[in-house]
C-alpha positions as CSV (number, residue, x, y, z in Angstrom):
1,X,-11.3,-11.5,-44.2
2,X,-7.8,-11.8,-45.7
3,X,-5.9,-14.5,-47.5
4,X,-6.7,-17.9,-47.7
5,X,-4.6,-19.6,-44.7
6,X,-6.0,-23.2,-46.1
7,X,-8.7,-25.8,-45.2
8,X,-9.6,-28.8,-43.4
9,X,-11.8,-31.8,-44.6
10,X,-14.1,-32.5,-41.3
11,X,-16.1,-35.1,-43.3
12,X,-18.0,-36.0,-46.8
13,X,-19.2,-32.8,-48.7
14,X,-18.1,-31.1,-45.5
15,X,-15.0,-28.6,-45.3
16,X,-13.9,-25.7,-43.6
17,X,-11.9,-23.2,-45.0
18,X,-9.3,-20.5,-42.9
19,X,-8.8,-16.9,-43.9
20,X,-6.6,-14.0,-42.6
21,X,-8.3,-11.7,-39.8
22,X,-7.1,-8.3,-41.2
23,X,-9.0,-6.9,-37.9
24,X,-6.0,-5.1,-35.5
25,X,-8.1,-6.2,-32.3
26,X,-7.8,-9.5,-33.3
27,X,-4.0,-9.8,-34.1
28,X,-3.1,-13.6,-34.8
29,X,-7.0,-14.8,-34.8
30,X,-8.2,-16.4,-38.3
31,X,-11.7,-16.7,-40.0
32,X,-13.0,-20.1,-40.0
33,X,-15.8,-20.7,-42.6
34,X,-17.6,-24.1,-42.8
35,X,-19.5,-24.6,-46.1
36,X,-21.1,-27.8,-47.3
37,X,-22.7,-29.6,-50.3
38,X,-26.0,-31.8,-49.7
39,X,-26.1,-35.0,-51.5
40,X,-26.8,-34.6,-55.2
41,X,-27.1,-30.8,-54.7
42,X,-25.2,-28.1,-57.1
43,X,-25.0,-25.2,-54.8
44,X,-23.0,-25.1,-51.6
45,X,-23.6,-23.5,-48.1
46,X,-22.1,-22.1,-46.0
47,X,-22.9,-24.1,-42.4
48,X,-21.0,-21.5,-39.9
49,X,-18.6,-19.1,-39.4
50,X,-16.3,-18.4,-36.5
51,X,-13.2,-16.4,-35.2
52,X,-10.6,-18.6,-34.6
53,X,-7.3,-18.3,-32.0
54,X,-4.3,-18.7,-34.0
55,X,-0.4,-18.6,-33.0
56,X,0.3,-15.8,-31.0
57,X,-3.4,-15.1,-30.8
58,X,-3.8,-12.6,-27.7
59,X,-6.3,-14.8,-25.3
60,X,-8.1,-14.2,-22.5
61,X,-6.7,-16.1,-18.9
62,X,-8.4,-19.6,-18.3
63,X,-11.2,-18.8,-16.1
64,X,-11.4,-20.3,-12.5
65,X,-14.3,-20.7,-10.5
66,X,-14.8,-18.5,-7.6
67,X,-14.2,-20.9,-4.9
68,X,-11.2,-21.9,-6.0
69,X,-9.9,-17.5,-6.5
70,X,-10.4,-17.0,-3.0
71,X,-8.3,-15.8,-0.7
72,X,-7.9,-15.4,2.9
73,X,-9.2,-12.1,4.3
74,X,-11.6,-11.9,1.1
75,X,-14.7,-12.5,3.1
76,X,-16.0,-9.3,4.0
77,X,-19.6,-7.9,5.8
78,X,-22.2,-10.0,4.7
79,X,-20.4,-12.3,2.2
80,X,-21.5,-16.0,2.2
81,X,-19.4,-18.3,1.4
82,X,-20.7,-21.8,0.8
83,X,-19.2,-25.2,1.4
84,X,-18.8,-28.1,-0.8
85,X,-20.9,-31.0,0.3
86,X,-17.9,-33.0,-0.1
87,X,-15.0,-30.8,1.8
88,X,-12.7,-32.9,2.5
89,X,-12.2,-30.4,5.9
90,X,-15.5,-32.1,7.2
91,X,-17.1,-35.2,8.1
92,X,-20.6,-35.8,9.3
93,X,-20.7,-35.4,13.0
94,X,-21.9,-39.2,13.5
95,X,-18.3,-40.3,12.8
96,X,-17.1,-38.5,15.7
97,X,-16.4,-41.8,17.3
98,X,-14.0,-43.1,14.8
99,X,-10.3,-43.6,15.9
100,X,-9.0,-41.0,13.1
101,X,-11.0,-38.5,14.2
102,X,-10.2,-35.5,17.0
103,X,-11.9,-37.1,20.7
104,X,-12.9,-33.8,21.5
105,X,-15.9,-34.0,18.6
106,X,-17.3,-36.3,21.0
107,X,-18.6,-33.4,22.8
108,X,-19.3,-31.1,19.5
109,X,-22.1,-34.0,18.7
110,X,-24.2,-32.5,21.5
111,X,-24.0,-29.0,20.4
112,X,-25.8,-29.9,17.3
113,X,-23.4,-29.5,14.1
114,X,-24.2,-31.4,11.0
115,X,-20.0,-31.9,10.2
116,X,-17.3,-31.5,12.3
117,X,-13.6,-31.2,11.3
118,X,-11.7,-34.1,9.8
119,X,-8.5,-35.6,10.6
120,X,-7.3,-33.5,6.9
121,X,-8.8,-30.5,8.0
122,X,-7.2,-30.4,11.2
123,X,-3.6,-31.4,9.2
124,X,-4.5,-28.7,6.7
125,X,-5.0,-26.4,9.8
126,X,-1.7,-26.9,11.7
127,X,0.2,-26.9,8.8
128,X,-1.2,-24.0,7.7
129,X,-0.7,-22.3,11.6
130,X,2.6,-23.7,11.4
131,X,4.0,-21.9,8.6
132,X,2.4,-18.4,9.5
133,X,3.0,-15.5,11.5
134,X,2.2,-17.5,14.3
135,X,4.8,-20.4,13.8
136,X,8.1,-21.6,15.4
137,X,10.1,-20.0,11.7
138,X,9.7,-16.1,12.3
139,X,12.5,-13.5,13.4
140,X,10.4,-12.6,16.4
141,X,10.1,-16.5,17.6
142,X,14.2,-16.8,17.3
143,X,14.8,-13.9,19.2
144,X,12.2,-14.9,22.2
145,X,13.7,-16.2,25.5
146,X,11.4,-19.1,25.7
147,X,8.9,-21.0,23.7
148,X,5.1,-20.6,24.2
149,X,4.7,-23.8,25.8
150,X,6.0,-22.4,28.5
151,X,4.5,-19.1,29.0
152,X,2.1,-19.0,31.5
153,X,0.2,-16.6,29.2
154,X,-0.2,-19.9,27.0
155,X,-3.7,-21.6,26.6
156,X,-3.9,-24.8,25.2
157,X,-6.0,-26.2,22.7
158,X,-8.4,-28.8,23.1
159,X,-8.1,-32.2,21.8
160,X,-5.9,-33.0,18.9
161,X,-4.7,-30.0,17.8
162,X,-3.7,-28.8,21.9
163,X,-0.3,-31.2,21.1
164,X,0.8,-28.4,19.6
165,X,-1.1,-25.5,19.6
166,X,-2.9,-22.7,22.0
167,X,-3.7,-19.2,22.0
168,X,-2.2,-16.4,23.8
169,X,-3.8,-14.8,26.6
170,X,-1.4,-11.6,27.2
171,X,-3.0,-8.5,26.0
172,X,0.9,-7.2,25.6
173,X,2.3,-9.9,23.1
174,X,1.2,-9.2,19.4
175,X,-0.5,-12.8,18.7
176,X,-2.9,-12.1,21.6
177,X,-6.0,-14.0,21.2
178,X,-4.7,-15.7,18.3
179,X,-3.9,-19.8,18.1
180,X,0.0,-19.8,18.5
181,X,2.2,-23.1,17.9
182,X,3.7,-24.2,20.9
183,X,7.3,-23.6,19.9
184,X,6.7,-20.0,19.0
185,X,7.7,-17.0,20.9
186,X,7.7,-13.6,21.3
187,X,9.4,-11.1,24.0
188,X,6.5,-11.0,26.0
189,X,7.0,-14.2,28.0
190,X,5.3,-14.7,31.3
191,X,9.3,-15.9,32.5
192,X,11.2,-13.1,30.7
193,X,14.2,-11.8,32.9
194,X,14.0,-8.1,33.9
195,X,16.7,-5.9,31.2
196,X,18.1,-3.4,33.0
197,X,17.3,-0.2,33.2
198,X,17.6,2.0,30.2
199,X,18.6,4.9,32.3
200,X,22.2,5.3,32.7
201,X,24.1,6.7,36.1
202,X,25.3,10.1,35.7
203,X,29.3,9.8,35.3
204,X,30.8,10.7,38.7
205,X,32.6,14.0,38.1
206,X,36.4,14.4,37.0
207,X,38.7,15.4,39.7
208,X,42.3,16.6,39.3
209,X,43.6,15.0,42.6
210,X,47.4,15.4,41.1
211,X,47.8,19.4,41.3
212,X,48.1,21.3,44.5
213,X,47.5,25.2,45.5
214,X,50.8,27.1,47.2
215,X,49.1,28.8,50.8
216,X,51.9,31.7,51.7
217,X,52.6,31.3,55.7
218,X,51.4,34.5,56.8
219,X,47.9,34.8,55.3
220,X,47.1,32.3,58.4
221,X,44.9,34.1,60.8
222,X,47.2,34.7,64.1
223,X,44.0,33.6,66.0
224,X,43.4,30.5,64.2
225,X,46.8,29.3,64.8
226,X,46.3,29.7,68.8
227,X,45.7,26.3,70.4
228,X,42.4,25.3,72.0
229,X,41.4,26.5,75.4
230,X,43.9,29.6,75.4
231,X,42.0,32.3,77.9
């Protein structure tokens, strides 16, 4: 302990007292001693002692629970990873029939799941699809020659979530298998025009059709300059 820092009154016969930590681990902490007096007693006692965070005390980050430090692609081999019982992703699956609520869980009743997705889960999901990799705002969907929607390659969703979003069936484009939004693209439409050829013609060759040769007179072969059918 170092110098008395000063003290607060927390109730009758009750005070606690703040010293100086002179401990260099503990830069900016302070010593907080709480002594009190019984009633009619002489002698005081000390009730507890604790180490403090002062100003400019070095602290430790608030902690956060694990669900909330996921991330996606954490989940690895044999991880769990537990749902709340009140995600607001699910419903129970007995309010399937509810106007809010994607048709197509109609048909996810029979195949026995306890919850199926909500109307915020399935927002949550296309916005989340919609702002990825796989979205209508990436340099690969700008530069494709058609939308997904109309790529034969294109496999729409069921229920809801079909309005705007499928999964790609061509083992050529890089979101193969993956949902796609319907206005994304990629260069691997089904209706892509053919580029030509990479291949270039060989240049034809350079002729000098300007100059001439001089041919003197007599190298012609007297025999060659008789005319045809001379016996």
């Amino acid at each position: 302990m170092g110098e008395h820092l000063g003290f607060d009154s927390e109730g009758d016969r009750l005070v606690t007292h703040y010293f100086e930590c002179l401990d260099r681990a503990y830069r900016g902490w302070r010593w907080a001693v709480t002594v009190t007096r019984a009633s009619r007693a002489r002698i005081v006692t000390v009730s507890e002692t604790v180490l403090l965070p002062g100003s400019g005390a070095l602290l430790a980050p608030r902690w956060v629970p694990w669900n909330e430090r996921l991330r996606p692609g954490d989940l690895g081999v044999g991880d769990l990873l537990p749902v709340e019982a009140d995600d607001d992703r699910l419903v129970p699956g007995f309010a399937s029939d509810d106007e809010d609520i994607d048709k197509q869980m109609v048909f996810e009743l029979g195949l026995g799941r306890a919850r199926v997705l909500s109307a915020i889960g399935r927002d949550l999901a296309a916005r989340r699809w919609r702002a990825g990799e796989a979205g209508p705002h990436t340099p690969i969907a700008h530069a494709a020659p058609a939308q997904c929607s109309t790529c034969g390659f294109y496999w729409q969703l069921a229920g809801a979530l079909g309005l705007g979003f499928g999964v790609c069936a061509n083992e050529y484009a890089p979101d193969d298998g993956r949902v796609v939004s319907a206005d994304h693209g990629c260069g691997a439409h089904s209706e892509a025009t053919t580029v030509p050829s990479m291949v270039m013609d060989p240049a034809p060759p350079i002729l000098d059709d300007m100059g001439y040769d001089i041919i003197e007179s007599g190298s012609v072969d007297e025999a060659d300059s008789e005319p045809l059918g001379h016996a």
